[in-house]
Backbone as a ProteinNet text record, in pm:
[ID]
protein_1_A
[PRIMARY]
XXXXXXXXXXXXXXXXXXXXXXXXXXXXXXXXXXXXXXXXXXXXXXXXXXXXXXXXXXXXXXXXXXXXXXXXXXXXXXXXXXXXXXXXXXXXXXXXXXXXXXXXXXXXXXXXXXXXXXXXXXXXXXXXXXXXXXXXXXXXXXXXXXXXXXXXXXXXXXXXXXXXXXXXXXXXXXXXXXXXXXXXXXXXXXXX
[TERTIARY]
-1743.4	-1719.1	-1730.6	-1616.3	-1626.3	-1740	-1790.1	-1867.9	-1789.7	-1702.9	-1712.5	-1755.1	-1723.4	-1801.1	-1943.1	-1921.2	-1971.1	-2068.3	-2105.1	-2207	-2276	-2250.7	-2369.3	-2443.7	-2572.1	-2673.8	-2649.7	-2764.7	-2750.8	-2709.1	-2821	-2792.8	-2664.7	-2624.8	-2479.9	-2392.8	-2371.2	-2266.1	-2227.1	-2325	-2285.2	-2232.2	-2246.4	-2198.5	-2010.7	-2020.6	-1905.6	-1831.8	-1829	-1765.3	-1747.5	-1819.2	-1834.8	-1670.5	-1679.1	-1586.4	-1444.2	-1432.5	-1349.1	-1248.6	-1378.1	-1333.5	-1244.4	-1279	-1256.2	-1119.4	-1077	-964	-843	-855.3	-776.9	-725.8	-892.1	-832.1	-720.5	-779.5	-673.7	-557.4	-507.1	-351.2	-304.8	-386.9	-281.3	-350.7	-420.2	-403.3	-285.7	-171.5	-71.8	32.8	-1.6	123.8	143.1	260.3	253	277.1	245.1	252	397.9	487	595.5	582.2	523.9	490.9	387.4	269.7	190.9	260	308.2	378.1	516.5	585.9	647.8	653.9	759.7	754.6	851.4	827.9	976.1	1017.7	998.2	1063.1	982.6	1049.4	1015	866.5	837.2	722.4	618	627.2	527.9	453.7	366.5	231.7	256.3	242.7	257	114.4	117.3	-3	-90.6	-39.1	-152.1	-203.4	-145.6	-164.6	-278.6	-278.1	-286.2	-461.8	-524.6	-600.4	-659.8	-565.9	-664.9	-717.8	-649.7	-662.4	-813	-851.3	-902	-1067.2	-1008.1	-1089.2	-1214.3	-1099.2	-1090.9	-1207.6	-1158.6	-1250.7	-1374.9	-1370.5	-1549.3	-1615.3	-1541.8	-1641.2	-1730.9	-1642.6	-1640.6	-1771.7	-1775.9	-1880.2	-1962.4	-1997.9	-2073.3	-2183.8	-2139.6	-2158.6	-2294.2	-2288.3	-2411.2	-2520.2	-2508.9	-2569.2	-2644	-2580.9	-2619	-2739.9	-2690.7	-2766.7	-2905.5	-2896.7	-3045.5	-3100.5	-3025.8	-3117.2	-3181.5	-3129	-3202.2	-3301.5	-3311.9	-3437	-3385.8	-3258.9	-3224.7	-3311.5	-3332	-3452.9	-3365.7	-3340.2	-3174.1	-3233.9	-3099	-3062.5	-3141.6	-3108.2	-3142.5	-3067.5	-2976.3	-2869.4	-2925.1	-2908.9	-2962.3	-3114.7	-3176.9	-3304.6	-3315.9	-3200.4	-3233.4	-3244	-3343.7	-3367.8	-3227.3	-3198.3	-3118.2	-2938.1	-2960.5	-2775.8	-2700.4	-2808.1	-2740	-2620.9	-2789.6	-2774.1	-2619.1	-2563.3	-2515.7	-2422	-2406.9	-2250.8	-2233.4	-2329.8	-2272.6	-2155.9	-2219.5	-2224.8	-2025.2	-2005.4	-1893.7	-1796.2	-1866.3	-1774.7	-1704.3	-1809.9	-1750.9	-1638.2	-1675.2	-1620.7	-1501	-1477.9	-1366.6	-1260.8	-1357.5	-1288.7	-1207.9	-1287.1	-1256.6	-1135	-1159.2	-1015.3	-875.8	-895.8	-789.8	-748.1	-859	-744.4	-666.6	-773.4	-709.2	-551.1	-526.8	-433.4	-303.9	-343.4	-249	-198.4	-230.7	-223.8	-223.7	-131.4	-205.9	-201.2	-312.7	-362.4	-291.2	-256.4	-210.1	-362	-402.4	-502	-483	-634.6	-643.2	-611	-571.4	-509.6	-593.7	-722.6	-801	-808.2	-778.8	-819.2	-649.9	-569.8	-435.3	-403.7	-375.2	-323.3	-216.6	-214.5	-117	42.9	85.8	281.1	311.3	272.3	252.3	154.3	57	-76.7	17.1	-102.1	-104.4	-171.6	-67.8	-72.7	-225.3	-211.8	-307.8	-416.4	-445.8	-577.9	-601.4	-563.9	-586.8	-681.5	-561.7	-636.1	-771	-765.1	-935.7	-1001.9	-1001.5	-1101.8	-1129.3	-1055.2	-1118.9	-1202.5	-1126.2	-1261.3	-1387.7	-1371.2	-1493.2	-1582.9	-1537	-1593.4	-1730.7	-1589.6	-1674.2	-1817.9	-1772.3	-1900	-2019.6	-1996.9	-2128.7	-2139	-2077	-2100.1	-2221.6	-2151.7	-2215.5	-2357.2	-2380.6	-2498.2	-2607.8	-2521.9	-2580.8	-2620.9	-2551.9	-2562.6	-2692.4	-2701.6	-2840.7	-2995.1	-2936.2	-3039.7	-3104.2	-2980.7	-3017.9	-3054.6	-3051.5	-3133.3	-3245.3	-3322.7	-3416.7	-3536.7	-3422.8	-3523.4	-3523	-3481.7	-3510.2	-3444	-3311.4	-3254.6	-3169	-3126.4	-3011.9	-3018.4	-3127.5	-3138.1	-3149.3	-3160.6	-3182.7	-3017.1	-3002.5	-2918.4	-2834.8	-2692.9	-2626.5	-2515.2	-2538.2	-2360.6	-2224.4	-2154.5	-2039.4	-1950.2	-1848.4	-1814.4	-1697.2	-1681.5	-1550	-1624.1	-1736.8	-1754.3	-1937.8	-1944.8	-2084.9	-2139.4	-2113	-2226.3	-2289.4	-2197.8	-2230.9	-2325.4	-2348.3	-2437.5	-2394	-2405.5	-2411.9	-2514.8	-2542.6	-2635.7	-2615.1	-2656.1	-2625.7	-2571.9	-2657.1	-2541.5	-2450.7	-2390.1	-2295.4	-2170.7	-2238.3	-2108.2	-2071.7	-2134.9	-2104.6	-1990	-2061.9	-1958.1	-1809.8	-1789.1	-1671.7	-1627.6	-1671.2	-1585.3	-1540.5	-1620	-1564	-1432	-1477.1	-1335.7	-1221.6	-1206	-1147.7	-1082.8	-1154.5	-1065.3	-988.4	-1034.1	-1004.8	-847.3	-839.1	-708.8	-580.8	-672.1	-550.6	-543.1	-633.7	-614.8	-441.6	-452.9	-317.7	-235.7	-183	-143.4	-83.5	-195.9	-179.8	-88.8	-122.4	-58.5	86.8	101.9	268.7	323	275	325.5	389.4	293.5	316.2	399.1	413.4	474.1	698.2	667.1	764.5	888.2	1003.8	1124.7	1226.3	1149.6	1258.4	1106.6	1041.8	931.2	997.7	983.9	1079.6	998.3	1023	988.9	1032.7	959.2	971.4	1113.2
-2106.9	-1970.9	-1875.1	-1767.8	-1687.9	-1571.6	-1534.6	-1366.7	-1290	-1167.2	-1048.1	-983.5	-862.6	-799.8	-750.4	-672.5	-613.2	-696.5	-830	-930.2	-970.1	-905.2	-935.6	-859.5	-934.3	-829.9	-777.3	-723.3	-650.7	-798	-887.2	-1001.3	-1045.1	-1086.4	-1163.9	-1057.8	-945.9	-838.2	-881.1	-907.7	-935.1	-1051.7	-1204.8	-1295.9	-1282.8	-1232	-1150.7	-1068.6	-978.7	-899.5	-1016.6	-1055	-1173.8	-1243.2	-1321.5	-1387.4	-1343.8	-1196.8	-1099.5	-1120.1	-1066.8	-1027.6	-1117.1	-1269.6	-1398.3	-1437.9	-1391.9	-1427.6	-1343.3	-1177.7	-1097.4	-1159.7	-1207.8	-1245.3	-1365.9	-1448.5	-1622	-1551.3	-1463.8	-1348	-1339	-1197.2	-1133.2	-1143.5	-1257.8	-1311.3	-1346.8	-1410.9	-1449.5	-1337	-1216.2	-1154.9	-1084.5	-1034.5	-971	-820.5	-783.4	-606.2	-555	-578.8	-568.7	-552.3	-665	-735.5	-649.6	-572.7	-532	-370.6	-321.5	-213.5	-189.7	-315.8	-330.4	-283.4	-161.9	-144.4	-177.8	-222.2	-266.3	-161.8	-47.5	85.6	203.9	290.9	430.3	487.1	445	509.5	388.3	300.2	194.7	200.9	111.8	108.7	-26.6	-24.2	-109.7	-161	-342.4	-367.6	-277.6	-248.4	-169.8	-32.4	44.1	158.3	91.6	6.3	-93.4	-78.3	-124.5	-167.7	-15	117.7	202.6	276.1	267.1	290.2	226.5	92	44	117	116.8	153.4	321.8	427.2	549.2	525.6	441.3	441.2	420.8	278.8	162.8	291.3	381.1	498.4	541.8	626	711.9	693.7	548.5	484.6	474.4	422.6	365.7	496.4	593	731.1	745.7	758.7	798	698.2	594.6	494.3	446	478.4	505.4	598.1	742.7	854.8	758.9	743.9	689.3	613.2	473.8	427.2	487.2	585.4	694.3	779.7	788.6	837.1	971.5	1024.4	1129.5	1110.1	1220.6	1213.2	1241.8	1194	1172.9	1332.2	1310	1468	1495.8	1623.2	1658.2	1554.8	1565.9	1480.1	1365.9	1261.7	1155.6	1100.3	1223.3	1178.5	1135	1259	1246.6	1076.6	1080.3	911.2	877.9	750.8	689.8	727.1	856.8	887.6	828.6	716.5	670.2	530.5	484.9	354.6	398.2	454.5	478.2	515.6	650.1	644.2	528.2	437.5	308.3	208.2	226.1	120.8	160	303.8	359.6	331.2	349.3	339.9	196.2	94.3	-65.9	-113.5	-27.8	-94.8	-19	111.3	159.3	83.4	35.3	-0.4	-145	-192.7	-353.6	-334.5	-212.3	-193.3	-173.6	-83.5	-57.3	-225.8	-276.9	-447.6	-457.8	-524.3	-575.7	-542.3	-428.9	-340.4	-356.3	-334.1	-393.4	-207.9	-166.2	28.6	56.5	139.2	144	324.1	391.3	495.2	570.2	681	745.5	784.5	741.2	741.5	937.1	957.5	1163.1	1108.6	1275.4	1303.5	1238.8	1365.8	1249	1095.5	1039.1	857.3	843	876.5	854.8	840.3	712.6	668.2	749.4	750.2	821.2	731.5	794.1	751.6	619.2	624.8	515.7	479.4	427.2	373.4	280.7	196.3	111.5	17.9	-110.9	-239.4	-287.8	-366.7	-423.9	-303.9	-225.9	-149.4	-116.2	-52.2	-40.7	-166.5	-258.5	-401.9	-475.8	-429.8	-498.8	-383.6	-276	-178	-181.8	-231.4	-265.6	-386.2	-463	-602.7	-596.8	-501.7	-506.7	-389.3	-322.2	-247.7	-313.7	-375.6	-521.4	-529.9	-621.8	-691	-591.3	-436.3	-365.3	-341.4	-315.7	-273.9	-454.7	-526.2	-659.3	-632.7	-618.5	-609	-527.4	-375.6	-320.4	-298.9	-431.1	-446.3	-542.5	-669.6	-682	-607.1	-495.9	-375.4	-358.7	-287.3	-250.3	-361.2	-473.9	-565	-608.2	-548.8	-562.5	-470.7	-328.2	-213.7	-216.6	-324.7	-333.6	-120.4	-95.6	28.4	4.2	-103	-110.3	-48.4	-12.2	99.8	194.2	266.7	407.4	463.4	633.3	686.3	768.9	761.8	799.4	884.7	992.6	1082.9	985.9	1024.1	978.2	1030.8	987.3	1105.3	1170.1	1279.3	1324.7	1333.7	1367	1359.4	1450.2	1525	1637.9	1656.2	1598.6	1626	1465.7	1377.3	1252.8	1146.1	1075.4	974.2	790.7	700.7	576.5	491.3	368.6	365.4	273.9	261.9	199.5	46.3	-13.7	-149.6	-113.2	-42.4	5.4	44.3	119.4	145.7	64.5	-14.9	-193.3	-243.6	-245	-336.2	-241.7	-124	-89.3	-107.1	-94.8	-138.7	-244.6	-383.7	-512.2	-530.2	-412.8	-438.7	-383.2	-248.6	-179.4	-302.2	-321.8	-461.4	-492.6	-620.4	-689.8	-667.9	-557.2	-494.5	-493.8	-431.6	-419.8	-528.9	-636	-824.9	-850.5	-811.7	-816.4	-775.8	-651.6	-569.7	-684.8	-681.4	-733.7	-898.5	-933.1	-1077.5	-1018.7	-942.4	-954.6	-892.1	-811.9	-801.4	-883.3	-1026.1	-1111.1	-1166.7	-1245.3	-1288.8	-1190.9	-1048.9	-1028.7	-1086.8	-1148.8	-1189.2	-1097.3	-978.2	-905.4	-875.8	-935	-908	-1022	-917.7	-984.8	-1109.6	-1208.1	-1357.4	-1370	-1466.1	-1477.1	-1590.2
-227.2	-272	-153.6	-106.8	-29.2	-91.1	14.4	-49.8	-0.2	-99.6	-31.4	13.8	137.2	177.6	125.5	-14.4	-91.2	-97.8	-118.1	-149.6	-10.3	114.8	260.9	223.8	291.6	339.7	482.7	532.4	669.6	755.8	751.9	847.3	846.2	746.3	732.6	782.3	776.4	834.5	970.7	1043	1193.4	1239.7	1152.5	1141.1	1101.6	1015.9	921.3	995.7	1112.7	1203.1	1285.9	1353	1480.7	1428	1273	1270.4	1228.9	1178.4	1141.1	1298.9	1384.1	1483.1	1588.2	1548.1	1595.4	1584.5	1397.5	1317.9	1381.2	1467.4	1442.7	1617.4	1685.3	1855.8	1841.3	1740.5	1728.7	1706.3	1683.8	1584.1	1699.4	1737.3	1842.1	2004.8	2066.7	2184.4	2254.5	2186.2	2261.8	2268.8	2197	2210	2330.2	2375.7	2447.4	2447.7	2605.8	2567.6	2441	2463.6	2406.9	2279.4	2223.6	2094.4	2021.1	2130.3	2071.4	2036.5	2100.7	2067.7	2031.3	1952.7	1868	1683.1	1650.2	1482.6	1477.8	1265.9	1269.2	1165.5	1207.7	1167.5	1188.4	1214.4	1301.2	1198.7	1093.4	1014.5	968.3	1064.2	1061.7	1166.6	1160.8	1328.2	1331.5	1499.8	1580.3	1545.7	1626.9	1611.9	1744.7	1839.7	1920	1813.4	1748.1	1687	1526.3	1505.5	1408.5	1484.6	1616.5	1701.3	1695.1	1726.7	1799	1642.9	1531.9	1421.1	1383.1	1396	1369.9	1422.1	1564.6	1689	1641.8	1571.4	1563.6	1441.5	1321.4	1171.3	1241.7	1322.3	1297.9	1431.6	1524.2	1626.9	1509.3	1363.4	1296.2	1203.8	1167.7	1079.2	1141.7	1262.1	1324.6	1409.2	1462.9	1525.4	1410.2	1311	1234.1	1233.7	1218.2	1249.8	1376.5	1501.5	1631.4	1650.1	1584.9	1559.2	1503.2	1388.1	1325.6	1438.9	1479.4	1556.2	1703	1759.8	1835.5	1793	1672.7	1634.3	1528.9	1527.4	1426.3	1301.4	1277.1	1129.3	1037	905.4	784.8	757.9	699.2	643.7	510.1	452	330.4	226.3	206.1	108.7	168.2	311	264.8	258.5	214.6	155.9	21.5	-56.5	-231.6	-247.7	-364	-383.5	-432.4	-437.2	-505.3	-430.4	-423.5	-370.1	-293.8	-163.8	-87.1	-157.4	-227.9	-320	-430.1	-528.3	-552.7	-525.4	-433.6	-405.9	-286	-215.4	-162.6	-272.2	-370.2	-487.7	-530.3	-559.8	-581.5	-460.6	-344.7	-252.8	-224.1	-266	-240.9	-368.4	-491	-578.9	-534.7	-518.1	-473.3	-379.3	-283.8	-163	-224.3	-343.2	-348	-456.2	-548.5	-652.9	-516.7	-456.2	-315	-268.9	-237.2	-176.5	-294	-372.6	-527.2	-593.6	-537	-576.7	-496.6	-380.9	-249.9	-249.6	-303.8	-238.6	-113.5	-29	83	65.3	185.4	203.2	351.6	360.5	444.8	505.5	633.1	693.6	706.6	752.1	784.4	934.6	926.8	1074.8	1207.5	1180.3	1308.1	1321.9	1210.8	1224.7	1242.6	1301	1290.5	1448.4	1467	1654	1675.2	1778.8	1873.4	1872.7	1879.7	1847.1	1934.7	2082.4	2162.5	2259.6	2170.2	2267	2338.4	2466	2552.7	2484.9	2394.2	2376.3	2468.4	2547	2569.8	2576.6	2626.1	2654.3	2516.1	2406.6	2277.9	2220.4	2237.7	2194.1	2259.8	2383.3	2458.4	2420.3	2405.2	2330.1	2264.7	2148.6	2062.1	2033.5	2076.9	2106.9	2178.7	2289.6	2357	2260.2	2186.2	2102.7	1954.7	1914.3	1830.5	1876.4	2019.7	2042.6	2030.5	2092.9	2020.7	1928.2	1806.5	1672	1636.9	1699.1	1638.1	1648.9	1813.4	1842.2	1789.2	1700	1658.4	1548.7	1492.9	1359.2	1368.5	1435.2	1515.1	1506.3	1578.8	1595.4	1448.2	1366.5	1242	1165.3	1175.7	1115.4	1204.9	1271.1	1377.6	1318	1289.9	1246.2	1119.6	1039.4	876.1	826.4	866.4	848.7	727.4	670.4	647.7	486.9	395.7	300.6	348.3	443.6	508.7	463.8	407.6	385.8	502.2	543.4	627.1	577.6	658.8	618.5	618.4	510.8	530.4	626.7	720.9	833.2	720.9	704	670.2	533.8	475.3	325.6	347.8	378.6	437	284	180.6	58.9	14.1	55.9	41.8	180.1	102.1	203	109.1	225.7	174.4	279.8	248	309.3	439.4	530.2	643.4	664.3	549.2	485.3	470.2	372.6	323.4	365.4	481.3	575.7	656.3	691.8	782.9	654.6	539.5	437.2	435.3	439.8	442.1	558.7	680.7	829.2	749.4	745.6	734.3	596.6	550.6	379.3	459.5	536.3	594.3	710.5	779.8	916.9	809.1	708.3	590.7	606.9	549.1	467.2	604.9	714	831.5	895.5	906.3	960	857.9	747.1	677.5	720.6	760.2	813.7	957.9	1028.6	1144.2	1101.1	1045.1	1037	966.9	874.5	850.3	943.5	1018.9	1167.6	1263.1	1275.7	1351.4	1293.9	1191.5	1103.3	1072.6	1106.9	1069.7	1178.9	1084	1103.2	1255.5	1248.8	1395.8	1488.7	1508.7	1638.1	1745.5	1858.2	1981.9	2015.8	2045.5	2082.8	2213	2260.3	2429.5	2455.4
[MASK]
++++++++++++++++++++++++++++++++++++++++++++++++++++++++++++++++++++++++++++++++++++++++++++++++++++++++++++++++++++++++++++++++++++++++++++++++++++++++++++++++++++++++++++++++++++++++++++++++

């Protein structure tokens, strides 16, 4: 039986990125620059844009989380008891009706790549990026944080909790590893 995201704890999250992260290098290692900044139509993303997209969300999630483990003292909102726990709870089932569905979402402006990143540099940024979120997912299972309540970025009345937002990075990759493979997969991507 696979676990969904929704079903890690803190520990397993970093195992769970590690191999996320593993699945998307076995994909798009061989491609080339070309390949990576290849659409196959003017209102699609390339897999580099696909990468800095990716890149832009897990800064976004992760930035609050950083904060805590430097010592930021949580906010008002994520003190109230229970709020983190809960709207975590809304936010996964949300996130898991969205796969289920095969919906996709017009990302906000700020989380929206640039028209033509740089293929490879997009793509090692983001990998070398990984490896710290991993580590810091580590951390936060080091400092037993992972019930502690965190701003949502882009949502200033809400909080989820620092698990929580690890489990949506990993649903979030999830959805664009798809993405990324019918990419590779599509029938007009230039071949060597």
């Amino acid at each position: 039986m696979t676990l969904r995201p929704s079903d890690l704890r803190l520990g397993q999250l970093g195992d769970a990125l590690s191999q996320a992260t593993e699945r998307i290098r076995a994909m798009v290692q061989p491609l080339t620059p070309e390949q990576l900044e290849w659409k196959p139509d003017p209102a699609a993303w390339s897999a580099a844009q696909v990468f800095e997209h990716l890149t832009l969300v897990n800064d976004a999630i992760i930035r609050p989380i950083e904060a805590r483990l430097a010592g930021r003292s949580p906010s008002l909102v994520e003190r109230i008891p229970l709020l983190p726990l809960l709207t975590g709870w809304g936010v996964r089932r949300a996130m898991e009706a969205l796969v289920s569905s095969g919906v996709a979402l017009r990302a906000p402006r700020t989380l929206t790549p640039t028209a033509l990143p740089d293929g490879v540099r997009v793509r090692d940024r983001f990998f070398g990026r990984q490896q710290q979120i991993v580590a810091l997912v580590a951390r936060c299972a080091e400092r037993d944080i992972g019930g502690q309540g965190i701003g949502i970025p882009g949502v200033p009345l809400l909080c989820y909790t620092v698990r929580d937002a690890l489990r949506v990075m990993l649903f979030h990759e999830g959805i664009h590893l798809g993405q990324l493979a019918a990419l590779i997969q599509h029938p007009e991507l230039p071949r060597d």
